[in-house]
C-alpha positions as CSV (number, residue, x, y, z in Angstrom):
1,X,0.4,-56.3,-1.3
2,X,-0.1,-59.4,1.1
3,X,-0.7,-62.5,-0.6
4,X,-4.2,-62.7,1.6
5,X,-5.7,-59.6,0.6
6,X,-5.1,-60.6,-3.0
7,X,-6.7,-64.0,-2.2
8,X,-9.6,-62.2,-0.4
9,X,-10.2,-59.8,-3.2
10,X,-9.9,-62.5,-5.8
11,X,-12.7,-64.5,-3.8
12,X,-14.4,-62.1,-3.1
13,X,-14.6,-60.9,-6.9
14,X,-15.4,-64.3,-7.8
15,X,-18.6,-64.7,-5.7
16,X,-20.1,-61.4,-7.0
17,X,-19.3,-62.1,-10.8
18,X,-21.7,-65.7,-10.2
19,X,-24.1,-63.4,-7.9
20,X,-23.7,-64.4,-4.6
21,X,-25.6,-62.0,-1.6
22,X,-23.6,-59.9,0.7
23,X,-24.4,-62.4,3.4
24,X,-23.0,-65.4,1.5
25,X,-20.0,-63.9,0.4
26,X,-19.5,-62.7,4.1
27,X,-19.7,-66.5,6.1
28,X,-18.1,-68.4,3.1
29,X,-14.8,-65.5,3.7
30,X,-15.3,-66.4,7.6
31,X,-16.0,-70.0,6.8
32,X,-12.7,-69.8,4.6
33,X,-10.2,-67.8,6.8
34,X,-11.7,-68.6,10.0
35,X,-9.7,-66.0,12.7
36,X,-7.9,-64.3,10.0
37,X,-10.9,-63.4,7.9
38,X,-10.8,-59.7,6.8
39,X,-13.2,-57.1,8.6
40,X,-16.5,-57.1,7.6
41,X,-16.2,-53.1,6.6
42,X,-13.3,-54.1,4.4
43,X,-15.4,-56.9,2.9
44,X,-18.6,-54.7,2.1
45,X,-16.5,-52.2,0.6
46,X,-14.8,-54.7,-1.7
47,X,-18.1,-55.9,-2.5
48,X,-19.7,-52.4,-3.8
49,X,-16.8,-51.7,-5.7
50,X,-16.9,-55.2,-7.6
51,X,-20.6,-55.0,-8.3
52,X,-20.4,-51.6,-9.2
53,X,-18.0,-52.9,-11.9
54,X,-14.4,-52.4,-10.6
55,X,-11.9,-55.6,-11.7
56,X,-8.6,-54.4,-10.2
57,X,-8.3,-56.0,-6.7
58,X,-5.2,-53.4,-6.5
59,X,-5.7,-50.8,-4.0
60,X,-5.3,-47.3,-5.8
61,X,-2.3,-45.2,-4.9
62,X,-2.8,-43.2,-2.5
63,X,-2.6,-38.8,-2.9
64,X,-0.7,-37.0,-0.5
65,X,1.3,-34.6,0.5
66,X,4.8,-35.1,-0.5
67,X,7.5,-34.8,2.1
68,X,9.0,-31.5,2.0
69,X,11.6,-32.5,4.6
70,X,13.8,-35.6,3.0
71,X,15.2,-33.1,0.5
72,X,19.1,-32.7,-0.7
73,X,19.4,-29.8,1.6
74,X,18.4,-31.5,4.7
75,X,20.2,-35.0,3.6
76,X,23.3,-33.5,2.9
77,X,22.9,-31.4,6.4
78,X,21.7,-35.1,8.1
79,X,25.1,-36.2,6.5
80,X,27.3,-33.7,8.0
81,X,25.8,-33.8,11.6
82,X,26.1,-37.5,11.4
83,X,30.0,-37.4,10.1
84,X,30.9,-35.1,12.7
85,X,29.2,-36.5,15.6
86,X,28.2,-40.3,15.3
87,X,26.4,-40.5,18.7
88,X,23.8,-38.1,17.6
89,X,19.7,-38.3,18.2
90,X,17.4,-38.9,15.9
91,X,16.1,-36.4,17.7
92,X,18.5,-33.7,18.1
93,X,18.7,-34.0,14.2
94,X,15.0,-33.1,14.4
95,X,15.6,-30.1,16.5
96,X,18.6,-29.2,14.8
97,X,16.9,-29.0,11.1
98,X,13.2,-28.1,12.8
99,X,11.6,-30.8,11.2
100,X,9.8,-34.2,12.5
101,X,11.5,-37.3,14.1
102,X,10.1,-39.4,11.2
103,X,11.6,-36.8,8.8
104,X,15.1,-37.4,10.3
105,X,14.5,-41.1,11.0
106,X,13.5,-41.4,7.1
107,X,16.5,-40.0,6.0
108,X,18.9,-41.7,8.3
109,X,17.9,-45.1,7.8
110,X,16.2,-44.8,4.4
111,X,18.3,-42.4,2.5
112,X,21.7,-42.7,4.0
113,X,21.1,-45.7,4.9
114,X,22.5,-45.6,8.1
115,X,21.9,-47.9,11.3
116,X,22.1,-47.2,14.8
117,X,24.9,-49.4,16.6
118,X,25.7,-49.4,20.1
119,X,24.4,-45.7,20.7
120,X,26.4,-44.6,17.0
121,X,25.5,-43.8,13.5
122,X,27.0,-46.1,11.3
123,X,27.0,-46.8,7.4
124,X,25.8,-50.4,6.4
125,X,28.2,-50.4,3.2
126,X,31.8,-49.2,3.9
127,X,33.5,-46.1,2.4
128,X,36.1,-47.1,-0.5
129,X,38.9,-46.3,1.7
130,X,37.5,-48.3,4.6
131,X,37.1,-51.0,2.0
132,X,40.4,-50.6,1.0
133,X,42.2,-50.4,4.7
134,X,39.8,-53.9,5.0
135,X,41.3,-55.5,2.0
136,X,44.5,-54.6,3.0
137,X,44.6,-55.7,6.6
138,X,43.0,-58.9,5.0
139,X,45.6,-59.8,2.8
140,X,48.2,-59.2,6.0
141,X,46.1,-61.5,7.5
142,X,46.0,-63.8,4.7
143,X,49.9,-63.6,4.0
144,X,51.1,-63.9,8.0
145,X,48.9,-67.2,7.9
146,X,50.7,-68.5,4.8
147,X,54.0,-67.8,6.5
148,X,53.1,-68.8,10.3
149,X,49.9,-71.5,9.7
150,X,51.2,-73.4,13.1
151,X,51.8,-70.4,15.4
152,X,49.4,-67.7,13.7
153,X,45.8,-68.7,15.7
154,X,47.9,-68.6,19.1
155,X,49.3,-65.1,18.4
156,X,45.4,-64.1,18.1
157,X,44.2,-62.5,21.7
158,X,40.7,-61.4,21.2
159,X,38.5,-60.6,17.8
160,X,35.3,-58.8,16.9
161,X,34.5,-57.4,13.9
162,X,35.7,-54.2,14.5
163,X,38.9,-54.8,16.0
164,X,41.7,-57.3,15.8
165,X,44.2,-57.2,18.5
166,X,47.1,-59.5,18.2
167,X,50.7,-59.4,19.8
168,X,53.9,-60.6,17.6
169,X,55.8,-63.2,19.3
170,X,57.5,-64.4,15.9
């Protein structure tokens, strides 16, 4: 919860416990916060549940409907589609598995943690073997600079993170 509502709530609690009118409480909070003073609906409503005798300035959970679609079926489906064509649409997965483009978006991003890079699904965290062909290719790195520290940053052409094109003139 914001560090403001908590504030406002704590206030606001405060002036009905030493009984304060609505109308006080409402131009000391706008007195106080000025441009960023809570609405006054949000303000009244905090106030009838404090005098009423509420103390938690929590909001309760709220009862929905749980998602039906982010389920082990549709993740592990998600997961395929994405492994076999990285360019896919949020969308398309929508169509694909008939359910919403939150749905999909929720369980790219969110479950598989996934981001969207230059028009491609990609994983944030590596796979173990791409960790391991990383390591590798770093310790090559590591031991050609041992061996060639003078020569080895002019035998570099271009670099990114996904690539590392050099030429051997050793």
């Amino acid at each position: 919860m914001e560090s403001t509502k908590i504030e406002t709530r704590t206030n606001i609690r405060f002036m009905v416990e030493v009984d304060w009118e609505k109308k006080q409480i409402i131009d000391a909070l706008k007195q106080v916060y000025v441009d960023n003073a809570p609405k006054q609906i949000n303000n009244y409503k905090w106030i009838s549940l404090f005098r009423s005798g509420r103390n938690e300035i929590e909001d309760e959970p709220c009862i929905g409907r749980p998602s039906t679609s982010v389920c082990e079926k549709n993740i592990d489906a998600v997961r395929d589609m994405v492994e076999k064509n990285r360019p896919i649409t949020t969308e398309s997965v929508a169509d694909t598995l008939t359910i919403s483009v939150g749905s999909a978006h929720t369980i790219l991003v969110e479950t598989l943690g996934l981001s969207k890079l230059f028009a491609r699904w990609v994983p944030r965290l590596l796979y173990p073997d791409q960790q391991q062909t990383r390591s590798h290719l770093s310790m090559e790195i590591f031991i050609k600079w041992d061996e060639y520290s003078e020569a080895f940053l002019q035998g570099i052409v271009t670099g990114d993170e996904t690539w590392l094109y050099q030429y051997d003139h050793w």
